[in-house]
N, C-alpha and C positions, 0 to 999 in steps of 0.2 A: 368606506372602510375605516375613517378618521372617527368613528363614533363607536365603533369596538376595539378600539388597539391606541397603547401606550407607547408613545416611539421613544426610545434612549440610543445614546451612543459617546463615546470619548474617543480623544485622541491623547494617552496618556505617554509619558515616555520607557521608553523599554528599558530592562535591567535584565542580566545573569538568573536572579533569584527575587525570591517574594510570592507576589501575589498574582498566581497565572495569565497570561493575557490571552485571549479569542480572540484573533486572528482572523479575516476575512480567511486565508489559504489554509487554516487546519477546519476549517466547516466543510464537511464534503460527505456527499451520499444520505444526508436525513444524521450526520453524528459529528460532534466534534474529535479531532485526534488530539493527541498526546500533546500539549503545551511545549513550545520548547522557550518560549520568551516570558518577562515576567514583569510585573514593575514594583515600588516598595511598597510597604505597608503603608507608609505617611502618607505615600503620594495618592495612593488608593483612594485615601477619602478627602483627596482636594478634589480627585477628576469625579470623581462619583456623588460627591454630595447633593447633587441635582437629580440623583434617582439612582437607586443600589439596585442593579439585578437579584430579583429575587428567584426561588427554585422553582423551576417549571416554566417560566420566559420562555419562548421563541426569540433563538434569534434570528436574525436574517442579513446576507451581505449584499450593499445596494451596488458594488464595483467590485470589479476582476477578483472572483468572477460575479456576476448580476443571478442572483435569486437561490441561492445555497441554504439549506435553512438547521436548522437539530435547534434542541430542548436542552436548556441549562440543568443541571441534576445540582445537591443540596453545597457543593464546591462553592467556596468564594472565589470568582471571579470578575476580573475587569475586560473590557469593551472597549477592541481598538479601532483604527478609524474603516471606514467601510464597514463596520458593523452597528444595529440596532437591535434594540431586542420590541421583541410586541407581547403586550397580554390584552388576553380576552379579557372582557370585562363581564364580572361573574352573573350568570344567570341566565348570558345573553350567547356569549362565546366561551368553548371551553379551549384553554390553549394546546392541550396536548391533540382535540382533533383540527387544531391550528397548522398546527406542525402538518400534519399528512396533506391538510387541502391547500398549504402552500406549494408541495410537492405536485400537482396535479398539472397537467399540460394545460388545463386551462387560466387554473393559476399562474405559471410562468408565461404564460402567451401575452397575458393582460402586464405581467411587469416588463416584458420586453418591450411591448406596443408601446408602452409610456416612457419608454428609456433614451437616453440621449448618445450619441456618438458613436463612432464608426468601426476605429479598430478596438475601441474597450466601449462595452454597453456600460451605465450607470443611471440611477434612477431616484430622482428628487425625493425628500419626502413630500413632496406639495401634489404630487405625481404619485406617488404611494398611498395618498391618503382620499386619491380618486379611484382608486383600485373595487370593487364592485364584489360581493362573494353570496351566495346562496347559500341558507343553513340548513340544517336537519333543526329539527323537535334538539331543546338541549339534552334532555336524558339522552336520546338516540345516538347526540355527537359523544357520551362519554362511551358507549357500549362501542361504538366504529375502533373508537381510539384505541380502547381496550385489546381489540380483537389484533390491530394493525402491529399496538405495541408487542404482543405478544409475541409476533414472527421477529420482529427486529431484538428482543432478547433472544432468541434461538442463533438468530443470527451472528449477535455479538457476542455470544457463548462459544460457538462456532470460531470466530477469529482470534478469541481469547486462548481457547487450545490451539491455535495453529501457531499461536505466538509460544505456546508455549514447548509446544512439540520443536520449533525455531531453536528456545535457548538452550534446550536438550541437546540439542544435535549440536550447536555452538559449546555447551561446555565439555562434550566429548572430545571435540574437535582439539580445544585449547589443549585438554587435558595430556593427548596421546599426541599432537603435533606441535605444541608451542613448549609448552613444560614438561612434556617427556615424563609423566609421571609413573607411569608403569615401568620404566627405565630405570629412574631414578630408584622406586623401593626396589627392585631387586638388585641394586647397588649396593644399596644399603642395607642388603639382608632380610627387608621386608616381604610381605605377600602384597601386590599391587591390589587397592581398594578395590571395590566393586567390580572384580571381574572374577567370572569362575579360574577354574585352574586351568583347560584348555586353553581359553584367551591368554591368561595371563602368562603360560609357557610361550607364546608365539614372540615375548619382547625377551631382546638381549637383555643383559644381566648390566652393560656398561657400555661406556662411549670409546669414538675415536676421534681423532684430530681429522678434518677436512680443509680445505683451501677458504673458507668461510667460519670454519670454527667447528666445538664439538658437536657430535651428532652419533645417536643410537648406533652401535655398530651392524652393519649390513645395510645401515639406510643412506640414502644420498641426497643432497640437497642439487634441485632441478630446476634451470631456468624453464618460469611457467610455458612460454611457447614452445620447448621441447616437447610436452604435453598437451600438446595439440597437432590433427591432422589435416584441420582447415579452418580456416578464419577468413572472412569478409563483411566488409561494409555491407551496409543497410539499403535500404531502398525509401523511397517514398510514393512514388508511382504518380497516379490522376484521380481524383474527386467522382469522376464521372467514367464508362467506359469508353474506350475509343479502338481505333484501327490497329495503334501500336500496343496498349496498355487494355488487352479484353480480359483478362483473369482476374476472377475476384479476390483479396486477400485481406487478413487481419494485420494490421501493421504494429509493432508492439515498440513506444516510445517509452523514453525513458520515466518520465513522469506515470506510467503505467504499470511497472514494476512494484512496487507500493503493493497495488491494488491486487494484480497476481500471484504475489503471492499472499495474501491475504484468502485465495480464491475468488476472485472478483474480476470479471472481463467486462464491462457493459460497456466500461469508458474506452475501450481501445477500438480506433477506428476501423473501418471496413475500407479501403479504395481497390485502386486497378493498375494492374501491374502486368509483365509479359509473360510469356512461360520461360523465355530465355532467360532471364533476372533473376526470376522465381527459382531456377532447376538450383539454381550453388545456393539462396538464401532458405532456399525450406527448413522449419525447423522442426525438430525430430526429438523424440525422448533423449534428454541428456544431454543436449547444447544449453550451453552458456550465451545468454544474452548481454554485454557489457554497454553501459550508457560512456560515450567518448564525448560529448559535448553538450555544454547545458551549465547545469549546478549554478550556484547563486555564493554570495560571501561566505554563506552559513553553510554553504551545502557542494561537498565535493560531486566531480562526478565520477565514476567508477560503481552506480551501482550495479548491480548483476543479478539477473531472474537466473535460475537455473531450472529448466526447463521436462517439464515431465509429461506423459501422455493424457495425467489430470488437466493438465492447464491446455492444451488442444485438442481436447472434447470438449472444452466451455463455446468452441469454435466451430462454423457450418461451414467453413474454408480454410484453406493452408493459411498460413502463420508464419509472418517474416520481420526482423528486425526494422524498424524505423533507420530513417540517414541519419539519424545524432547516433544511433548503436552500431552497433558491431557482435558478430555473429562467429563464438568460439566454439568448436568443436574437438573436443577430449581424445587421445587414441584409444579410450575404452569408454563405457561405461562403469566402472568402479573407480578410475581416473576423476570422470565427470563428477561425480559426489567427492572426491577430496577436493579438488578444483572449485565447488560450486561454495564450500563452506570455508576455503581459506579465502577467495575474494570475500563473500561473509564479516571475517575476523576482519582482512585488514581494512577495510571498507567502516566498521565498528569502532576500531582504535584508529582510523585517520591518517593512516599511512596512504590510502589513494590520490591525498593534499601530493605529494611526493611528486606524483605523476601528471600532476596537470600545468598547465602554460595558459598564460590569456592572450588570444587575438583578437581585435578588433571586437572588444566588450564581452566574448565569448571566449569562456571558459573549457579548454581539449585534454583529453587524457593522452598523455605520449604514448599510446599504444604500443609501439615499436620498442622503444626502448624498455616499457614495462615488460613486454614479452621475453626481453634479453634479461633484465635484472631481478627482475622478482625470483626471487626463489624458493621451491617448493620442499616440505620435507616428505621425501617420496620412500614410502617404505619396503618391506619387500611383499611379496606378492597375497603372503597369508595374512597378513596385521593388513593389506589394503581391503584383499576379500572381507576380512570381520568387521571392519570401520563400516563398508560398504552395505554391508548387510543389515547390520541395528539403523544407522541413518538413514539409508534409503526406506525404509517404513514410516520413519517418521516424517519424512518428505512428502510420500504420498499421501499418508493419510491426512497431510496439511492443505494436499492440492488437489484435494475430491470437492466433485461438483454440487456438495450437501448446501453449501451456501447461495453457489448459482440457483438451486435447485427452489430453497425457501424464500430468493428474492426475485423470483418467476412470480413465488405465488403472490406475493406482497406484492409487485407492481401489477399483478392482476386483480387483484383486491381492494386497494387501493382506491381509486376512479369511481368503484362501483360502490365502497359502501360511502363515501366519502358524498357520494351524491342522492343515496338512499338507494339506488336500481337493485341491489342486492339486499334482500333481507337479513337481519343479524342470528338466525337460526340458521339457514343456508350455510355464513360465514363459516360461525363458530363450526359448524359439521366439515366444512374444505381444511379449517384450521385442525381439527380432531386427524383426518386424513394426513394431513401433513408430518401431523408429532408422531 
């Protein structure tokens, strides 16, 4: 493999701003995420001047985790440690059907065979560059590529609405429960923005005094576990069936979250668990899934899936919180969508920091006490019905199984043209099906 591919990699120092850094942990599922670390400009081109990722690299991460790979797009970025980038060398290899055949079980099978160590794999390049790979005809590797890349823009189109269908329901959210803005213009004599007249008759015209401060009149602010009728830890269960632990379940950790609501299950594991365990953990349209342990310097824990009947159809068995989570359940379902978007908010502005305590290197959300002090702004019954109504659509339609659905077909695809078994007529015709 050392005769078609360029290996690079730095280990620059991190900053607030600048010049994005790749990350071995934002490479996940064939795409890079969102940068949150950066390093400067200067520095850029001290760690880089032995080779500039150019557009269209492969990269690839040799540790925690071992074999993650995505394609550099036309972004200036730098390469932090556990990361390399590979190019095909033109004529011979083309790098974008790099990218899919690194993807491939056989592909990963051969980087783990060559990997070193126990509780974290990692893999030399002297060992990487023994790596063995079978081509296609190159015209063939650009037409595979083509077909492959195809679904994963569908795909990423697909997450792009969902995110965006997110900020929707987030700035509604802010708008009618943080800043009271419908409140506020009929205070002021105004017609509250974007709402017809029905909606906009349902908000009082001014505020009162409460034991917390002012608040819409008729509304009351609600310690969040008043708004709930049950709450329980998580499970974890066994790896394997057994005597005690024979029911199969999905177990949904915090590091999972992300990914569901994105619509994405593949990474949430399957084990075995009892029915006794299972009967208080099942979860059900409208539970709140909350992460209580975990999170890192950068990273509070308190994230929260909220939970829909999209996201357990992705699943061929019941569906239970992981032991770092906890398992909130709303006294309604229109509760649950207010509930679901104000962890959301405070989750986004950093207020879950509030709630967490470190023990022994791990990071706990004080659940108990958040349940007592958080407080909600809980409205009356018709402003919750409306809230409930516009957001829960856009909840749904973010947690349909259109992405599970196109990345069925792409790991089925995948294998077969990657290795030729599938003709690239065949493809494109599964691909026409698809769109």
């Amino acid at each position: 493999m050392d005769a078609l591919i360029d290996y690079r990699g730095k280990t620059p120092t991190k900053t607030t701003s600048g010049i994005p850094l790749v990350t071995a942990k934002i490479i996940k599922g064939g795409r890079i995420e969102k940068p949150t670390e950066f390093i400067s400009a200067e520095e850029y081109e001290t760690w880089m001047r032995r080779g500039i990722p150019k557009p269209g690299d492969v990269v690839l991460t040799t540790e925690a985790p071992l074999g993650e790979v995505a394609q550099l797009g036309s972004e200036k970025v730098a390469l932090a440690q556990r990361v390399i980038t590979l190019r095909g060398k033109a004529g011979l290899l083309d790098s974008s059907y790099l990218l899919y055949l690194l993807q491939t079980e056989e592909m990963q099978a051969q980087l783990k065979a060559r990997a070193t160590g126990t509780t974290v794999l990692g893999i030399k390049q002297s060992e990487l560059r023994k790596v063995t790979v079978a081509l296609l005809p190159y015209a063939q590797q650009f037409k595979a590529a083509a077909i492959l890349s195809a679904l994963d823009k569908r795909i990423s189109l697909l997450r792009e609405t969902n995110a965006t269908l997110e900020a929707i329901a987030q700035a509604l959210f802010k708008s009618w429960f943080v800043d009271f803005d419908p409140v506020r213009a009929k205070a002021e004599g105004r017609e509250p923005e974007g709402l017809d007249a029905d909606t906009a008759a349902l908000f009082p015209d001014g505020f009162e005094e409460s034991d917390s401060g002012l608040v819409p009149r008729e509304w009351r602010l609600v310690p969040f576990g008043q708004l709930l009728n049950h709450t329980i830890g998580g499970d974890w269960g066994d790896e394997i069936p057994n005597e005690k632990n024979d029911t199969r379940v999905g177990i949904i950790r915090g590091t999972d979250i992300p990914d569901l609501q994105g619509g994405q299950a593949e990474r949430v594991p399957i084990r075995f668990t009892s029915q006794k365990k299972l009967a208080s953990r099942r979860l059900q349209d409208g539970d709140l899934v909350l992460e209580v342990s975990g999170g890192s310097k950068d990273q509070p824990t308190g994230r929260t899936l909220y939970v829909t009947d999209g996201v357990l159809e992705q699943f061929d068995c019941p569906v239970a919180p992981a032991t770092f989570c906890r398992l909130l359940r709303p006294i309604s379902r229109e509760v649950g969508v207010l509930l679901g978007q104000h962890m959301s908010y405070i989750y986004r502005q950093g207020k879950t920091w509030e709630y967490q305590n470190q023990s022994t290197g791990i990071s706990n959300f004080q659940t108990t006490h958040f349940l007592e002090a958080e407080l909600v702004a809980l409205p009356p019954p018709q402003v919750l019905h409306a809230f409930s109504e516009i957001v829960r659509v856009a909840i749904d339609r973010g947690r349909t199984t259109q992405i599970v659905q196109l990345s069925a077909i792409r790991d089925t695809l995948l294998p077969r043209l990657i290795s030729g078994q599938l003709r690239i007529p065949e493809a494109e015709a599964m691909l026409e099906d698809a769109a």
